[in-house]
C-alpha positions as CSV (number, residue, x, y, z in Angstrom):
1,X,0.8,5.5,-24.8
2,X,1.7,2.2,-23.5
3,X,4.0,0.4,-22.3
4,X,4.4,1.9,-19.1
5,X,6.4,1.2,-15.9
6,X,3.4,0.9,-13.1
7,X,4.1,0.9,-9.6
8,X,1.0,0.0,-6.8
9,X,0.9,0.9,-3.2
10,X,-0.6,-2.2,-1.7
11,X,-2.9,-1.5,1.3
12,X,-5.8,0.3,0.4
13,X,-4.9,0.1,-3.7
14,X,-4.4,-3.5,-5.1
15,X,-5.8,-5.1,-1.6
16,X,-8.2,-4.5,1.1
17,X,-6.5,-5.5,3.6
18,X,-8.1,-3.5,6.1
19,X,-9.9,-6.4,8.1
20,X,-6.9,-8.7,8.7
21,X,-4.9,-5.4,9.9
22,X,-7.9,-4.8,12.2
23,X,-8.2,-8.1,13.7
24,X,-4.5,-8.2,14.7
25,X,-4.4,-4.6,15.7
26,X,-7.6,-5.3,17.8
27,X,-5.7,-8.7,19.2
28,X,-2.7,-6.4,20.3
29,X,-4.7,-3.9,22.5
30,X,-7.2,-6.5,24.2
31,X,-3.3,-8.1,24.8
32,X,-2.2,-4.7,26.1
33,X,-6.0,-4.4,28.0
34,X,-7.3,-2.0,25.5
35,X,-10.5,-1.2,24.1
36,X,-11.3,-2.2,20.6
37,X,-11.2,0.0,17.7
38,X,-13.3,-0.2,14.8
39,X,-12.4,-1.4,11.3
40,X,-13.3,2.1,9.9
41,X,-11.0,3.9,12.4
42,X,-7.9,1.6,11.2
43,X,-8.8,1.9,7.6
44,X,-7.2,6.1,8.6
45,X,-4.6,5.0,10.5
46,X,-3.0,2.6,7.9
47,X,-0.2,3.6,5.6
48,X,2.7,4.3,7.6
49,X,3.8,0.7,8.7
50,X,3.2,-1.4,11.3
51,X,5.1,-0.1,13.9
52,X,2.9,3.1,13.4
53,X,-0.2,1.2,12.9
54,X,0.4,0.0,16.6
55,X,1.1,3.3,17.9
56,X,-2.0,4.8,16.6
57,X,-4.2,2.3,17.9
58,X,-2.5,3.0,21.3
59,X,-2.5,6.5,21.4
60,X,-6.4,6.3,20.6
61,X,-7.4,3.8,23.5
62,X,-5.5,5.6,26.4
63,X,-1.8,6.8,25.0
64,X,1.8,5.6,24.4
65,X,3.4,2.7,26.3
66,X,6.8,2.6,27.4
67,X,9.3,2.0,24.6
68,X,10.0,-1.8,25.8
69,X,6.5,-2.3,26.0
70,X,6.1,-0.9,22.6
71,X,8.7,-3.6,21.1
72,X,7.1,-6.3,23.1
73,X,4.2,-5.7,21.1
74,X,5.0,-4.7,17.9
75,X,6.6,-8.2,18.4
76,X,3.3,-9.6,19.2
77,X,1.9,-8.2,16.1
78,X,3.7,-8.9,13.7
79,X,3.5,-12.9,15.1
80,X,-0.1,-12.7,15.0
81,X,-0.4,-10.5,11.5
82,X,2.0,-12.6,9.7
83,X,-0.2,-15.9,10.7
84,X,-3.4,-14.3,9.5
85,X,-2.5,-12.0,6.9
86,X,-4.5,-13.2,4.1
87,X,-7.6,-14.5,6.3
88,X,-10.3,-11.8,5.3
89,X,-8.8,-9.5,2.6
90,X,-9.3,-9.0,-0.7
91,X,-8.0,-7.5,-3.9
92,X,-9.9,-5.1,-5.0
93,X,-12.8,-5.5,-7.4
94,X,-11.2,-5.4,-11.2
95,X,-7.7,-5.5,-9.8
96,X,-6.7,-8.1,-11.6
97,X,-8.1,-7.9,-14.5
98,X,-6.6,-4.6,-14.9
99,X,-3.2,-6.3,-14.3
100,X,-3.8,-8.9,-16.9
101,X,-4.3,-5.9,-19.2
102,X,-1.8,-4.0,-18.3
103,X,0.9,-7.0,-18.7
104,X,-1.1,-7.5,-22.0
105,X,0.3,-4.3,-22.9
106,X,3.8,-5.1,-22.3
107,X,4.0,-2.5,-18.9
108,X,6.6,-3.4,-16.3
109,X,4.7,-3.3,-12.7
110,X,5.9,-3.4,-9.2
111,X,4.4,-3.0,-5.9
112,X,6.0,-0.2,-3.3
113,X,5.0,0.0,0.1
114,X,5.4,1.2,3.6
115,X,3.7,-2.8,4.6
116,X,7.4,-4.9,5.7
117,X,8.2,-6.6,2.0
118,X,8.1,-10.3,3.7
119,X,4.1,-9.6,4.4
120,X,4.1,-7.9,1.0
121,X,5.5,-11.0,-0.9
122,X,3.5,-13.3,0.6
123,X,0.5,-11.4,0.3
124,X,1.5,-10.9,-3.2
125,X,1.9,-15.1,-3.7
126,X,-1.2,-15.6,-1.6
127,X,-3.3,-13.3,-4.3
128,X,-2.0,-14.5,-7.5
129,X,-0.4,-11.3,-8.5
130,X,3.7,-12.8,-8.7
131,X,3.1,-13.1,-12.6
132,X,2.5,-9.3,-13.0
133,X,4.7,-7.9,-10.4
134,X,8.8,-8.1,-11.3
135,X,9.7,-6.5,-7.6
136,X,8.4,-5.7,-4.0
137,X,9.9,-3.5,-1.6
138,X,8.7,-2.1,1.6
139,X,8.7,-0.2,4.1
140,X,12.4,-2.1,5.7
141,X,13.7,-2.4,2.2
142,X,15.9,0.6,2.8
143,X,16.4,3.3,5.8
144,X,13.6,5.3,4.1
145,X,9.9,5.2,3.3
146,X,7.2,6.9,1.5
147,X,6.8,9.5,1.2
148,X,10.8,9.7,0.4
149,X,10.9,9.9,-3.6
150,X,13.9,7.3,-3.1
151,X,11.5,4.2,-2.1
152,X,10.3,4.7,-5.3
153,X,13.6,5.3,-7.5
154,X,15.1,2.5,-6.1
155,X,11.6,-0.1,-6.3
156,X,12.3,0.9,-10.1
157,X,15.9,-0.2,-10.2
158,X,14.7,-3.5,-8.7
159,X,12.1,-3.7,-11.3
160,X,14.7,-3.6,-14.2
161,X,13.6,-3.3,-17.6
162,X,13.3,-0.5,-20.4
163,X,13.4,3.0,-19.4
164,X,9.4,3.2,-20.0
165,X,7.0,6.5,-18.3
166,X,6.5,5.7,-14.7
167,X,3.4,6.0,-13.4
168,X,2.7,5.7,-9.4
169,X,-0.7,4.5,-8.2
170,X,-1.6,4.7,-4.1
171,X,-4.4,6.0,-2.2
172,X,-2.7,8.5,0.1
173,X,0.0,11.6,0.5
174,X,2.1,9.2,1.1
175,X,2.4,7.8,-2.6
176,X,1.1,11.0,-4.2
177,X,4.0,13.2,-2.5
178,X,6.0,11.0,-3.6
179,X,5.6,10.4,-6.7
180,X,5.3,14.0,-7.3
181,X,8.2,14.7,-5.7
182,X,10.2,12.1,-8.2
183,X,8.5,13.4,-11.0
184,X,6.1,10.7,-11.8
185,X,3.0,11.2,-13.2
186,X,0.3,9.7,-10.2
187,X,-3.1,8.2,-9.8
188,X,-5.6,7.6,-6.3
189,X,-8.2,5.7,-6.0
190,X,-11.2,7.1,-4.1
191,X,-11.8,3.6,-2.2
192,X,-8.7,3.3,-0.2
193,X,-7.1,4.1,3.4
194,X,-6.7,7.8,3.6
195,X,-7.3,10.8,6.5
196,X,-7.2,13.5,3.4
197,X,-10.5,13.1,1.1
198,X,-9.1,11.3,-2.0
199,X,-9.7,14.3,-4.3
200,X,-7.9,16.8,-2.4
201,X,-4.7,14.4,-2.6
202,X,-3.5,16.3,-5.6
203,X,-3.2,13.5,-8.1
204,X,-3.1,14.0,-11.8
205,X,-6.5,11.6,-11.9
206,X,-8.8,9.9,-9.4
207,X,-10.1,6.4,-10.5
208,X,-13.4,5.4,-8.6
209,X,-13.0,1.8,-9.7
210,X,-9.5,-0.6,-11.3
211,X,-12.0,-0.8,-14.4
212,X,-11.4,2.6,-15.0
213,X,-7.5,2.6,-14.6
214,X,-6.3,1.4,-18.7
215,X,-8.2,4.2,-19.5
216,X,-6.8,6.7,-17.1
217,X,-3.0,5.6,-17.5
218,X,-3.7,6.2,-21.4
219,X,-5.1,9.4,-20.7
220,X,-1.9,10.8,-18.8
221,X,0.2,8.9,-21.2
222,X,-1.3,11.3,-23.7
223,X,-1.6,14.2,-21.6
């Protein structure tokens, strides 16, 4: 039953963003004298922020740096990702279409993620997707992060509006525990960044495709 209040995870839902992570990530361990990982291995370490991002790729090519070190280049990281965020990703296939439904439909969207909200935004701009999305927060919005129920209470007081259904859409724990944990009725996609197989995330309905989500959303709206 629509309208609904939608929110997205962003990395590994709305956009592949996967490559552009991988290229800076790579950039930052050839800087520390690293080995390169590959774009597979990053698309299961993503979905905890950047700062853990880095860590992962450090603890796979040799182990932790000292904590200065570790500043230094999560510093150098961010520099590089935030100049080359948009080069290679993508939304997607059939994310925006669904969106241009879904507005259709009078729902209220907004995008919640553990990705700093200045990359977020921009991303956001950079893909077209401002006109569908009424607020962005991430993972330095407040002093806590998915899978902490509150990112996603308070994303929804940003986002203003009626007091619609809420329905969380992400392709990990992080946004399924979540969104379980607040009470929200929840959807994965099967394409995304995840260690656990998308099926065995627990969500109320895995979507193979963003053709496929109108139909899902009116299925829990129903169920």
């Amino acid at each position: 039953m629509f309208p609904l209040r939608i929110l997205f995870d962003l990395d590994g839902t709305l956009l592949d963003t996967a490559p552009d992570l991988h290229k800076s990530l790579n950039y930052c361990l050839k800087y520390q004298g690293r080995e390169e990982v590959s774009l597979e291995s990053v698309k299961h370490m993503v979905g905890q922020g950047a700062r853990n991002l880095l860590i992962r790729g450090l603890n796979a090519t040799g182990g932790m740096v000292e904590e200065a070190q570790l500043d230094h280049l999560f510093e150098v990281f961010l520099e590089y990702y935030g100049k080359h965020l948009s080069d290679v990703s993508v939304p997607f296939p059939g994310v925006m279409n669904a969106l241009e439904t879904l507005k259709a439909k009078g729902c209220e969207m907004g995008i919640c993620t553990n990705k700093p909200v200045n990359f977020a935004r921009e991303l956001s701009t950079d893909f077209g997707m401002d006109p569908y999305i009424s607020a962005i927060t991430g993972g330095d919005s407040f002093d806590f992060k998915k899978p902490d129920p509150r990112h996603l209470t308070l994303t929804l007081e940003q986002m203003g509006g009626k007091d619609l259904p809420v329905v969380m859409v992400g392709d990990s724990n992080n946004d399924i525990d979540a969104a379980k944990a607040a009470g929200f009725a929840n959807i994965a996609v099967s394409f995304g960044y995840t260690d656990t197989p998308p099926r065995e995330l627990g969500a109320d309905i895995v979507i193979d495709h963003f053709d496929e989500l109108v139909d899902a959303l009116d299925a829990l709206s129903h169920g």
